[in-house]
PLY file of the C-alpha trace (Angstrom):
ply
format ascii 1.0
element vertex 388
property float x
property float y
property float z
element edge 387
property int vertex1
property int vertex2
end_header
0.00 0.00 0.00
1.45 3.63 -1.48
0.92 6.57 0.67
0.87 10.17 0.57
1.74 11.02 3.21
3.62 9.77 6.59
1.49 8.14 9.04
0.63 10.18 12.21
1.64 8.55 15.74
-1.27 6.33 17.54
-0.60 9.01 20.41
-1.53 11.59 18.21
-4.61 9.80 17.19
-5.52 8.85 20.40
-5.69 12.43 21.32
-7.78 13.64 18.45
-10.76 10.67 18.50
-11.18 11.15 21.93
-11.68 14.86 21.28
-14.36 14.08 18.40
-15.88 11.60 19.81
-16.50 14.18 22.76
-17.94 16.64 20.47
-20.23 14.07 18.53
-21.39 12.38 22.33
-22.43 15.14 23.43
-24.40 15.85 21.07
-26.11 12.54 21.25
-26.53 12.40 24.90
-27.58 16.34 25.45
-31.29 14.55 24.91
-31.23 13.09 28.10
-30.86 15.25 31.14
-32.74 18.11 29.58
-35.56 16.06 27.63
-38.30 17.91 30.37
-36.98 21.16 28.83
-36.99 20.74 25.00
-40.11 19.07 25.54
-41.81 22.23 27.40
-39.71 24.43 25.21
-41.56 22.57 21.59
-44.64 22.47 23.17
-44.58 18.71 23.34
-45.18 15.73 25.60
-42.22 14.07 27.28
-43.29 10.88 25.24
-43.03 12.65 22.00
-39.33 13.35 22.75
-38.71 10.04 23.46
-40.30 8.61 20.52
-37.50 11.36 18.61
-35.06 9.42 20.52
-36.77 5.97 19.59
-36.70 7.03 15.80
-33.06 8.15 16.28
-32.08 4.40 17.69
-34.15 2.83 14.97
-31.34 4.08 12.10
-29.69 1.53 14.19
-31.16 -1.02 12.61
-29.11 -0.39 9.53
-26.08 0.15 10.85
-23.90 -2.95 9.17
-25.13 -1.32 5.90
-24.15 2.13 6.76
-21.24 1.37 9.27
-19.66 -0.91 6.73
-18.36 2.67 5.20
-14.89 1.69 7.21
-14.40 -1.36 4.70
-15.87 0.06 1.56
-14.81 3.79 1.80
-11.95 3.12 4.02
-11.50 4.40 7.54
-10.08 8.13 6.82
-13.00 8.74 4.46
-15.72 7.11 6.47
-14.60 9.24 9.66
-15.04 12.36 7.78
-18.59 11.17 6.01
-19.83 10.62 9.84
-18.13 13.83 11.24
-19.90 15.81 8.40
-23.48 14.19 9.05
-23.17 14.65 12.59
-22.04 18.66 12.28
-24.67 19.12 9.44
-27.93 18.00 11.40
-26.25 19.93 14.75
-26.64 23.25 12.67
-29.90 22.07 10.83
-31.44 22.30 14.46
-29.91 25.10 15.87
-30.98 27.42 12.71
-34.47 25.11 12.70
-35.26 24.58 16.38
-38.74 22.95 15.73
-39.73 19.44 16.45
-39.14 18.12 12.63
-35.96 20.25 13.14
-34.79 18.00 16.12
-36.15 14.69 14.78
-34.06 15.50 11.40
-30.84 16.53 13.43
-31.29 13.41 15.68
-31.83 11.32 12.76
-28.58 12.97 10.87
-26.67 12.71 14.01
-27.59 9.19 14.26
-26.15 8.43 10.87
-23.00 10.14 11.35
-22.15 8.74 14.58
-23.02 4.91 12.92
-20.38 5.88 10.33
-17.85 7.44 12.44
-17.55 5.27 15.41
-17.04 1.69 13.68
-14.32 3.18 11.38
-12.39 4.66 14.10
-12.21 1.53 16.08
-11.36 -0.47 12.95
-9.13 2.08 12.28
-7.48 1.40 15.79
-7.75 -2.54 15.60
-5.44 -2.65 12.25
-3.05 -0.18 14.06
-3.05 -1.68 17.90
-1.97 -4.73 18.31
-5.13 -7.37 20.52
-2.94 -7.31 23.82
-3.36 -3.92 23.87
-5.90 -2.96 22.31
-8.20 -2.74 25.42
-6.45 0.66 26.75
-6.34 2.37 23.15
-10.59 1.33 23.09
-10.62 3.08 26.56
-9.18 6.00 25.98
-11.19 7.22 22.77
-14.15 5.93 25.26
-13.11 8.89 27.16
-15.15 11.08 24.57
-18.41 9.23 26.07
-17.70 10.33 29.38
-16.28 13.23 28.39
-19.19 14.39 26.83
-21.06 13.70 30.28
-18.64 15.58 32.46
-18.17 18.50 30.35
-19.98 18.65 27.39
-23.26 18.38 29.61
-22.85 21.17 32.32
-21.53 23.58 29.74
-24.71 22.56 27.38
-26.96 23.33 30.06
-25.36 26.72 31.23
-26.15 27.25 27.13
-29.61 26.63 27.60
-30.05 28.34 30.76
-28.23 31.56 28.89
-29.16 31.15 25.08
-32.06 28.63 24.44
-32.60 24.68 24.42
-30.73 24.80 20.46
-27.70 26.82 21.82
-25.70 23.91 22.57
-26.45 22.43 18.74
-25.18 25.47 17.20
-21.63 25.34 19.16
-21.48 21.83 18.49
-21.88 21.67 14.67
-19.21 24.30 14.09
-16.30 21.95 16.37
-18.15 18.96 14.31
-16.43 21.36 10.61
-13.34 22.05 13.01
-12.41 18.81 13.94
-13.22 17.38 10.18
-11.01 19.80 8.95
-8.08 18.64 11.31
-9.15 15.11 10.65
-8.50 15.60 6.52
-4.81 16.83 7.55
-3.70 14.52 9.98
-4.66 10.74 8.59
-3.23 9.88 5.14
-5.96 9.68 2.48
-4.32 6.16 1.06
-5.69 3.80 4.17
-8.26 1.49 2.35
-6.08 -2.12 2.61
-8.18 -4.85 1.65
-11.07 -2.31 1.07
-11.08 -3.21 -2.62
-11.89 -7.50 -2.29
-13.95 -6.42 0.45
-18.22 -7.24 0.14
-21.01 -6.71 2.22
-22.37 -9.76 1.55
-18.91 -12.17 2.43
-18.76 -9.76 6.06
-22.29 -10.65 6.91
-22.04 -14.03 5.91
-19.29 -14.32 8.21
-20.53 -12.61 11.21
-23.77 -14.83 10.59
-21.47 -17.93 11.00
-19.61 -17.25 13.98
-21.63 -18.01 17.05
-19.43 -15.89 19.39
-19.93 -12.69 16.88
-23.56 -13.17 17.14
-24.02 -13.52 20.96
-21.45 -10.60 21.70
-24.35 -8.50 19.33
-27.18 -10.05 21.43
-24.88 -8.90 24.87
-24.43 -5.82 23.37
-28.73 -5.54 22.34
-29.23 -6.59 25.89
-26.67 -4.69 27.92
-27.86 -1.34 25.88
-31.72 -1.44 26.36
-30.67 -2.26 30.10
-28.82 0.93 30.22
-31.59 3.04 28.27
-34.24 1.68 30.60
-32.80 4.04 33.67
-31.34 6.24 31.00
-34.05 7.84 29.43
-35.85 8.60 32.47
-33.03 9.77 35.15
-33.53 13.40 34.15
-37.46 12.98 34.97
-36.70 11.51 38.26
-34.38 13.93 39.07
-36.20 17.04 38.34
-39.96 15.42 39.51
-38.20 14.02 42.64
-35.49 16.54 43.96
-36.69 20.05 41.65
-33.76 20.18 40.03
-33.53 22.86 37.06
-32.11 22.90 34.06
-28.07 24.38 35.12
-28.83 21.59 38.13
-29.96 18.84 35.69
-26.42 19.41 33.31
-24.06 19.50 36.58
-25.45 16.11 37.84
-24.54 14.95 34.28
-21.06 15.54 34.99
-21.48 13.29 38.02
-22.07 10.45 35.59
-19.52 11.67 33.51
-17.10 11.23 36.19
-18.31 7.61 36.51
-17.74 6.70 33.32
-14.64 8.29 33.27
-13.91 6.22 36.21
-15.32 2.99 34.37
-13.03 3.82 31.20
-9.99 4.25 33.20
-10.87 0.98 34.73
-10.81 -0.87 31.56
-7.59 0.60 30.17
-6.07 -0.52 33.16
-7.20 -4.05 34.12
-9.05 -5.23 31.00
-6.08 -6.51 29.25
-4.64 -7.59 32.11
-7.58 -9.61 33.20
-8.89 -10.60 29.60
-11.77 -9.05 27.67
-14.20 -11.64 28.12
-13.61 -12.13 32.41
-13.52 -8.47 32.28
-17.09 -8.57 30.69
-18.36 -11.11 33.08
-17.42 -9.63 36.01
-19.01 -5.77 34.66
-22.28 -8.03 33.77
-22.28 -9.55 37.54
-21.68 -5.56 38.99
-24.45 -4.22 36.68
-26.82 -6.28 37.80
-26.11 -6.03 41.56
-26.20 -1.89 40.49
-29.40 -2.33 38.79
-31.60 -4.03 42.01
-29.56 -1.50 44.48
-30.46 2.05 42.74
-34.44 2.25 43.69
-32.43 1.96 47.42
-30.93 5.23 46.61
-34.16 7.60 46.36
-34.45 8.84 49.55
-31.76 11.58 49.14
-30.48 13.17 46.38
-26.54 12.96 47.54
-27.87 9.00 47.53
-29.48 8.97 44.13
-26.06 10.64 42.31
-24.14 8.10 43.95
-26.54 5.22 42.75
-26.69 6.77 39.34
-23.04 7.25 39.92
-22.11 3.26 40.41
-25.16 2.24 37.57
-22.96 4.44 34.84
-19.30 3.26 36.06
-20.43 -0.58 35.48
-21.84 -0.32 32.34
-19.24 1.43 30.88
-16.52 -0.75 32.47
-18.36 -3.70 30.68
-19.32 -2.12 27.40
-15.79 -0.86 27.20
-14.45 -4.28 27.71
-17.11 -5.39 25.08
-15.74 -3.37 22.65
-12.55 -4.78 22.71
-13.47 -8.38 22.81
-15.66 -7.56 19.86
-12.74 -5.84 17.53
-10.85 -9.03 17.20
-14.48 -11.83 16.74
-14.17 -11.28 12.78
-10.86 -9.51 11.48
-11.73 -9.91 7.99
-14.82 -7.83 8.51
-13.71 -5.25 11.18
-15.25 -2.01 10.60
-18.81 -4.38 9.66
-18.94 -5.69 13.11
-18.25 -3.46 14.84
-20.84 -1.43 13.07
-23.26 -4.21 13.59
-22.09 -3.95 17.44
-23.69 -0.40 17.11
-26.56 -1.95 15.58
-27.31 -4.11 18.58
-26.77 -1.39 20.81
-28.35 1.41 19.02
-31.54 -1.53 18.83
-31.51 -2.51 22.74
-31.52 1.42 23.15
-35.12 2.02 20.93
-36.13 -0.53 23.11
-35.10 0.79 26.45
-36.07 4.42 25.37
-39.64 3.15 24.75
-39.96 1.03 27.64
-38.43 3.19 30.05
-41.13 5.93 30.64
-43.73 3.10 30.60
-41.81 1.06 33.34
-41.59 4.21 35.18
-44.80 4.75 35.59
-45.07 1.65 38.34
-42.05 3.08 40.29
-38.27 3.59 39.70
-37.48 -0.17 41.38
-39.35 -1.80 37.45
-36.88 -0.01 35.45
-33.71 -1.26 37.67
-35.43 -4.92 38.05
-35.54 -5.05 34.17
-31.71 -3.48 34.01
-31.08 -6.81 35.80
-33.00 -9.19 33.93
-30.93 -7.71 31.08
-27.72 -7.91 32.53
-28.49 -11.62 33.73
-29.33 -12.77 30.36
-26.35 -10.89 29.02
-24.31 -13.88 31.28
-25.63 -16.34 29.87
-24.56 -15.47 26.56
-21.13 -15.08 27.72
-20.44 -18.00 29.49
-22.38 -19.81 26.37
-21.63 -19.21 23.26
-17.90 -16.79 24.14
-15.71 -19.09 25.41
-12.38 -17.68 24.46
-10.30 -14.35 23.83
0 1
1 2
2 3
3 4
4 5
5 6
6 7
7 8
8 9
9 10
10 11
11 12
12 13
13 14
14 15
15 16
16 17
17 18
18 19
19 20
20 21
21 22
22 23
23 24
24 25
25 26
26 27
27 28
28 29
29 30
30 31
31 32
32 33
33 34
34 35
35 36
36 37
37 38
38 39
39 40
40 41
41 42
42 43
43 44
44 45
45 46
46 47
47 48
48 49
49 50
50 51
51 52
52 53
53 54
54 55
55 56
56 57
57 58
58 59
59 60
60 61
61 62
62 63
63 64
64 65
65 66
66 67
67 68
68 69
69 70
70 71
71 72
72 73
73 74
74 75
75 76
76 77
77 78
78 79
79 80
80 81
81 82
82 83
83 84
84 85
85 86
86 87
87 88
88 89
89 90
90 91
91 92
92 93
93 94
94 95
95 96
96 97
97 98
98 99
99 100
100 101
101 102
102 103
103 104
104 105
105 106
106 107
107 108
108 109
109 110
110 111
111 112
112 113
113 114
114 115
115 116
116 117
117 118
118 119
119 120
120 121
121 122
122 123
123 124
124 125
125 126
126 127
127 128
128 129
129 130
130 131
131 132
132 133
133 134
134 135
135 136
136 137
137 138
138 139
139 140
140 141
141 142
142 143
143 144
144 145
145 146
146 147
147 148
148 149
149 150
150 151
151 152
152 153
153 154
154 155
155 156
156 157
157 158
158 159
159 160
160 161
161 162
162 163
163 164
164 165
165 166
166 167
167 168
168 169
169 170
170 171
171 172
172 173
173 174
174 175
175 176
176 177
177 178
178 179
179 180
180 181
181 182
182 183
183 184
184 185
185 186
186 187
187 188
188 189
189 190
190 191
191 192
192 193
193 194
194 195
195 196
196 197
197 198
198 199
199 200
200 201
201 202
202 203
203 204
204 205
205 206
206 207
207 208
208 209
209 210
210 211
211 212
212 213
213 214
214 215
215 216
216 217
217 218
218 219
219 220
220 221
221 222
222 223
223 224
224 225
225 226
226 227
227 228
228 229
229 230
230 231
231 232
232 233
233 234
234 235
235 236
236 237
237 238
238 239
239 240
240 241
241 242
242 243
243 244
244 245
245 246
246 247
247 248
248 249
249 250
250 251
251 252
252 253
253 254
254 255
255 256
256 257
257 258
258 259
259 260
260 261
261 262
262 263
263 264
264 265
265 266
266 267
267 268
268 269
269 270
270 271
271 272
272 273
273 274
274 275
275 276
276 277
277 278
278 279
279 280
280 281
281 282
282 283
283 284
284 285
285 286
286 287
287 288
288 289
289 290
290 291
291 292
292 293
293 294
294 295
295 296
296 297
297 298
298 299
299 300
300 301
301 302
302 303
303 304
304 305
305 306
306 307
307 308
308 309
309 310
310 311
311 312
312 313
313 314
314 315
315 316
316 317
317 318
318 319
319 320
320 321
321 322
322 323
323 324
324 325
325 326
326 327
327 328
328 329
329 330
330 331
331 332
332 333
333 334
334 335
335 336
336 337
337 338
338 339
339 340
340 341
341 342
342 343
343 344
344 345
345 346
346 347
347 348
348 349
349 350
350 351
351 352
352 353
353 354
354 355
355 356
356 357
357 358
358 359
359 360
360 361
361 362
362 363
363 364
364 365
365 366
366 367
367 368
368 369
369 370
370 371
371 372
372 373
373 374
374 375
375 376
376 377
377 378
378 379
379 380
380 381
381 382
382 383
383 384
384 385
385 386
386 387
């Protein structure tokens, strides 16, 4: 393979994707905490935000199709595809800030992130060797939690200031910034094997390798777990303690410090320990997590710090997940690990639309089905994942 230009460093990747990833996370999580106020501020039921968020999981569904970009376009070009989706529907809703306007930018955001996210971390698995692959995984994670600890608070001090599309407008102009320091850092010629690769071949593959398929189904399960007490901690916080909006963004960073937590976790232990113990023993935690929160209520010092454990487990595990999942199907990389989105980006549709239904019988339905999740998650992994 020719190239144009000299490779950049894996440290100097490993600072920019965690830096996008930031940008386009916080974007996709600034839903979440301030849902009651972009609902009030459309004129629009809490439900009808949630079936946005529903729609926006539902692109999901096609995500080996659009996620296989990574193989087809190769990684450089699908990074910038997804950076450009995500920063175009950002500024769609922040010059359109209606409730078509959101469900489009969700939608767009959706798209980009399906594209973006897969190709990185094939990107990373031809570049990092499997024993340590774990820690590079973990530390473009830090853009998820990253997102929570700072991308939230200083979101909701935009609201508070500016309006519930504030935030959208400051995020699609970094989305252009970071694309255009993106284009002059990677080398254009990175496709490999792009040109023998087919759809087709990568799905029949992933269809024929049991432990492919049941990481997907942990992934499905683990995710709709996660969106179960997800998409309704911002309602419980706000109907339960009165926090406002500025409030509702600063607890966010308190689950951004969790993860943050959870992610330095993985890229210290998981390779040490071995992806798939490291997943079992996340799985066992969530689900211990998941039957404890309701137990938190009483106080809202005790409901950050159950919210605070719930988020540090998952994304220990899904972390860990990742990584096991980068090295199931080689051949097929950037496919699978788009597919691993799918699975997640499905379990989430179904947590989001469950969620405020479960609710509605008490806070202790949504962590007993968190566990259930997690439980059957196990199973999977002692079953059908027997090896690294």
């Amino acid at each position: 393979m020719t190239q144009s230009s000299p490779r950049p460093s894996v440290v100097s990747e490993l600072v920019l994707f965690p830096l996008i990833r930031g940008v386009i996370n916080t974007g996709f999580r600034i839903i979440y905490p301030f849902l009651p106020t972009i609902a009030r501020a459309l004129g629009v039921s809490i439900e009808s935000v949630a079936l946005a968020v529903t729609a926006r999981s539902l692109i999901g569904v096609s995500g080996p199709l659009i996620g296989s970009a990574g193989d087809i376009l190769g990684r450089r070009r699908a990074m910038l595809l997804g950076l450009l989706l995500f920063a175009g529907g950002s500024l769609l809703v922040a010059f359109w800030p209606t409730y078509p306007g959101l469900l489009l930018a969700l939608i767009l955001g959706a798209v980009g992130k399906i594209i973006f996210d897969p190709a990185m971390q094939a990107y990373l698995g031809d570049r990092v060797e499997y024993a340590r692959r774990g820690r590079a995984i973990a530390i473009t994670e830090f853009g998820w939690s990253g997102a929570a600890l700072l991308g939230l608070p200083v979101s909701g001090w935009l609201i508070a200031r500016a309006g519930w599309m504030s935030p959208f407008g400051v995020l699609g102009f970094l989305g252009l910034g970071f694309a255009i320091v993106l284009l002059r850092l990677l080398p254009a010629a990175d496709r490999g094997d792009a040109a023998s690769f087919t759809l087709r071949g990568a799905l029949s593959a992933i269809s024929s390798e049991p432990s492919a398929l049941a990481a997907l189904g942990i992934a499905f399960l683990l995710s709709s777990g996660n969106e179960v007490v997800n998409i309704i901690y911002g309602v419980w916080l706000e109907g339960s303690f009165g926090l406002q909006v500025a409030a509702l963004g600063a607890a966010s960073a308190v689950i951004g410090a969790a993860e943050l937590t959870g992610e330095g976790v993985v890229a210290l232990w998981t390779d040490r320990l071995g992806k798939r113990r490291a997943v079992g023993i996340g799985l066992l935690l969530i689900g211990l997590t998941c039957l404890t929160l309701p137990l938190t209520r009483a106080s809202l010092f005790g409901a950050l710090i159950g919210l605070f454990f719930f988020y540090i487990t998952f994304e220990y595990t899904f972390v860990s997940l990742i990584s096991l999942v980068t090295e199931l199907t080689p051949a097929s990389r950037a496919t699978l690990m788009a597919g691993n989105i799918t699975a997640a980006a499905g379990g989430r549709a179904l947590g989001a639309f469950a969620g405020p239904l479960l609710f509605k019988f008490g806070l202790q339905v949504n962590g007993i089905a968190g566990a259930i999740t997690a439980a059957f998650s196990l199973i999977l992994l002692a079953r059908f994942i027997r090896v690294e």
